[in-house]
Backbone bond lengths (Angstrom), bond angles and torsions (degrees), N, CA, C in turn:
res aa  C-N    CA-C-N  psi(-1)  N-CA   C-N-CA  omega(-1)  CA-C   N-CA-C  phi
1 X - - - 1.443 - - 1.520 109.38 -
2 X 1.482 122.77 127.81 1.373 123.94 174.88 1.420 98.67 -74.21
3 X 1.293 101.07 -175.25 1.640 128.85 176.41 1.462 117.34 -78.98
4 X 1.549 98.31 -49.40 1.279 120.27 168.94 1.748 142.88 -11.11
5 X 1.480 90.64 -59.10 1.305 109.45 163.62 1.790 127.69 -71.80
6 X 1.374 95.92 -37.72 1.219 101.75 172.82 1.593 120.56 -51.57
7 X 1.554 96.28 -31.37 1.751 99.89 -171.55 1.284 115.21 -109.79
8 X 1.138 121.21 20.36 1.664 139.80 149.21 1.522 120.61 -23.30
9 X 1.987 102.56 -61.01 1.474 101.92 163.12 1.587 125.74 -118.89
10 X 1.187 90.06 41.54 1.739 109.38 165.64 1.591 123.77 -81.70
11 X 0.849 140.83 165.04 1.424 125.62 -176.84 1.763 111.31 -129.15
12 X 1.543 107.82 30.32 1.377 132.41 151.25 1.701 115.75 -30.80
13 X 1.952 122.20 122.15 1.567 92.90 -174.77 1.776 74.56 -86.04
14 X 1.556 100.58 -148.35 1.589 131.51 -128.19 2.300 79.01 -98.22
15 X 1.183 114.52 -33.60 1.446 110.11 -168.79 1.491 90.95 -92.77
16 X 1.003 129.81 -39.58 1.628 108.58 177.79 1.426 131.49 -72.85
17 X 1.591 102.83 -15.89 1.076 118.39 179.75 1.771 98.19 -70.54
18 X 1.087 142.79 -55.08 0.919 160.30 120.55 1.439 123.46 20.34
19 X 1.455 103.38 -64.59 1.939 115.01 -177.15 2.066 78.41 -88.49
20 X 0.881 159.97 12.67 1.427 148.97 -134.90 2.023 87.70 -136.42
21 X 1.809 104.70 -51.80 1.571 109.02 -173.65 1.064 99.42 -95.44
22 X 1.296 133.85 -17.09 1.656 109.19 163.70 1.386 111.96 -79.74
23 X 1.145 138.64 -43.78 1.138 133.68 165.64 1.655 124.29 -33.33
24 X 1.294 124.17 -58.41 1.636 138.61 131.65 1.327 92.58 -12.61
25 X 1.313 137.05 -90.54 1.188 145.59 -126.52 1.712 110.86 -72.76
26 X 1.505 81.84 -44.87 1.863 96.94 -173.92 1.613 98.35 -83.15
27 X 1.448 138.38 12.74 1.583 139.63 176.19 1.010 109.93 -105.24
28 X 1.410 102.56 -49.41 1.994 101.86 172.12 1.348 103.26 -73.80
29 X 1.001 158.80 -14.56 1.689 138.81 173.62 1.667 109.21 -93.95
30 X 1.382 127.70 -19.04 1.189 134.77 143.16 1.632 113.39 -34.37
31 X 1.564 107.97 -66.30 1.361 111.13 -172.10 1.246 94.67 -65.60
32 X 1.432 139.72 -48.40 1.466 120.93 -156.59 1.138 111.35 -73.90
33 X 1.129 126.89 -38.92 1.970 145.55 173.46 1.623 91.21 -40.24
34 X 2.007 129.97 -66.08 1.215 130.91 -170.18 1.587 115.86 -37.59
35 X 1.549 111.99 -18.78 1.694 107.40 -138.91 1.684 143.51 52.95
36 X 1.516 83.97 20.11 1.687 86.49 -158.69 2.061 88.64 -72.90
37 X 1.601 110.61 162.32 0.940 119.69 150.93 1.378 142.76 -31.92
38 X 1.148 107.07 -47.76 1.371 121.07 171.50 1.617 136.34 -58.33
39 X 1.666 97.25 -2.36 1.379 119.46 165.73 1.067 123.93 -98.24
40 X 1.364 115.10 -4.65 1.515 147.11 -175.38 2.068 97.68 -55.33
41 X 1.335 120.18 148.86 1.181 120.97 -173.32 2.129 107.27 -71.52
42 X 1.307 108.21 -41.47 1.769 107.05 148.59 0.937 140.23 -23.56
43 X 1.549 103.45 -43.85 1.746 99.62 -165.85 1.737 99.86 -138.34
44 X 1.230 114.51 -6.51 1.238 136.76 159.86 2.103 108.55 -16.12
45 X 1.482 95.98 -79.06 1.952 98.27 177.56 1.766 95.25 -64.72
46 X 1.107 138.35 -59.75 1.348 102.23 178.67 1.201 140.90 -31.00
47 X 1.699 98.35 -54.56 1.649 98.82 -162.35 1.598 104.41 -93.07
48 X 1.516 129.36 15.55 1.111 121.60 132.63 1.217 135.18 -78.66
49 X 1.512 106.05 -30.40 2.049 105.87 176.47 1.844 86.87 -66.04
50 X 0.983 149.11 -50.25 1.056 148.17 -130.53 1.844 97.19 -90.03
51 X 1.216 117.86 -22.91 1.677 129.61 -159.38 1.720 84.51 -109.22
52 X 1.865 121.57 -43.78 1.680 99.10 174.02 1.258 127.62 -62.18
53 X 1.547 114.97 -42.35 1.308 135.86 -168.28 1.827 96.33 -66.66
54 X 1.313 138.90 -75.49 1.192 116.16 170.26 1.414 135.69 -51.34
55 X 1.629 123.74 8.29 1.356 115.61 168.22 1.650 95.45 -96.87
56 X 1.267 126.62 -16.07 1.289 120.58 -154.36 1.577 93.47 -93.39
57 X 1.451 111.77 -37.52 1.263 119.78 156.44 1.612 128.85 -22.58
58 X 1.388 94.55 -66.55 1.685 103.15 -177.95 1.723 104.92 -81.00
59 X 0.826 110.52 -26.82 1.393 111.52 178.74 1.403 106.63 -59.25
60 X 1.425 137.39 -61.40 1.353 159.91 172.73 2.014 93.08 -35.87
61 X 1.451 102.16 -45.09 1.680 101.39 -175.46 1.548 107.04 -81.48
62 X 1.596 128.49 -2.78 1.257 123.99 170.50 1.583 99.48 119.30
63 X 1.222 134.21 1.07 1.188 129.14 171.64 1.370 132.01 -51.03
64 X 0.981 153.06 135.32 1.544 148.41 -145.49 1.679 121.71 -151.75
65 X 0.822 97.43 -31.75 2.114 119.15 -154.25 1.950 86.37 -109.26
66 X 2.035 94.87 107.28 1.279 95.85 -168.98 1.720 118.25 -79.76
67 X 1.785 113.20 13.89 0.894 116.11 -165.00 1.552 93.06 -96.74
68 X 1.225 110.89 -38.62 1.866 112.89 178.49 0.962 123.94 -71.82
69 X 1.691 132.19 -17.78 1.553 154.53 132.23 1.174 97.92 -13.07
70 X 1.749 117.64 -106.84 1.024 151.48 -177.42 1.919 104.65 -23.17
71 X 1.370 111.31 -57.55 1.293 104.63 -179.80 1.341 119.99 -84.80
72 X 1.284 114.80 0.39 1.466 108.75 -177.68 1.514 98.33 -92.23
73 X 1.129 118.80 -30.24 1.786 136.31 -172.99 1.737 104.13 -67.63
74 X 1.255 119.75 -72.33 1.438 103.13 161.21 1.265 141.86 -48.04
75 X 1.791 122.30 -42.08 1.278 116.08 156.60 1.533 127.06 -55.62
76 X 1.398 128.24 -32.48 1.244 144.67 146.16 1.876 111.37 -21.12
77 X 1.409 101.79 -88.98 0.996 105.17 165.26 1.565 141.11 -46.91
78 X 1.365 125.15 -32.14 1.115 156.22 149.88 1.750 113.53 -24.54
79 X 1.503 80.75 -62.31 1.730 104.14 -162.00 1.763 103.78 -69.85
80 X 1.678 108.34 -47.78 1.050 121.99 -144.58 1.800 106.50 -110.82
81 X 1.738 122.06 5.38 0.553 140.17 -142.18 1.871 122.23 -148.97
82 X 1.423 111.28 50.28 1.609 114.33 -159.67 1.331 112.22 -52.99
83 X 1.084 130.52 134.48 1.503 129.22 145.92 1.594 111.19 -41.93
């Protein structure tokens, strides 16, 4: 699942949308690089709806900087999220 859809009825302009899917982008290849399970083809659309929805999250709180996205989204997931 992209990010994409998620922000359909978000009111994101055109550059955040932007720092918003790379951020997405650079979390899921984090997780896949880890080996963790959760990249596994099973649980795979979860723990991406689950990795968009909390960047879109912080974003919504003013978040911006796609490097603090990205790492807050895997530790997120990480934390909250067992293999």
């Amino acid at each position: 699942m992209p990010i994409i859809p998620l922000l359909a009825n978000s009111s994101f302009d055109p550059e955040a949308v932007e720092i918003l899917t790379e951020a997405f982008d650079d979390a899921w290849e984090e997780i896949k690089r880890s080996g963790s399970n959760l990249a596994r083809p099973a649980y795979e659309r979860g723990a991406r709806e689950v990795l968009a929805k909390y960047i879109i999250e912080l974003a919504q709180r003013g978040e911006r900087d796609r490097r603090t996205l990205c790492a807050a989204a895997v530790k997120y997931l990480a934390q909250n999220y067992k293999e």
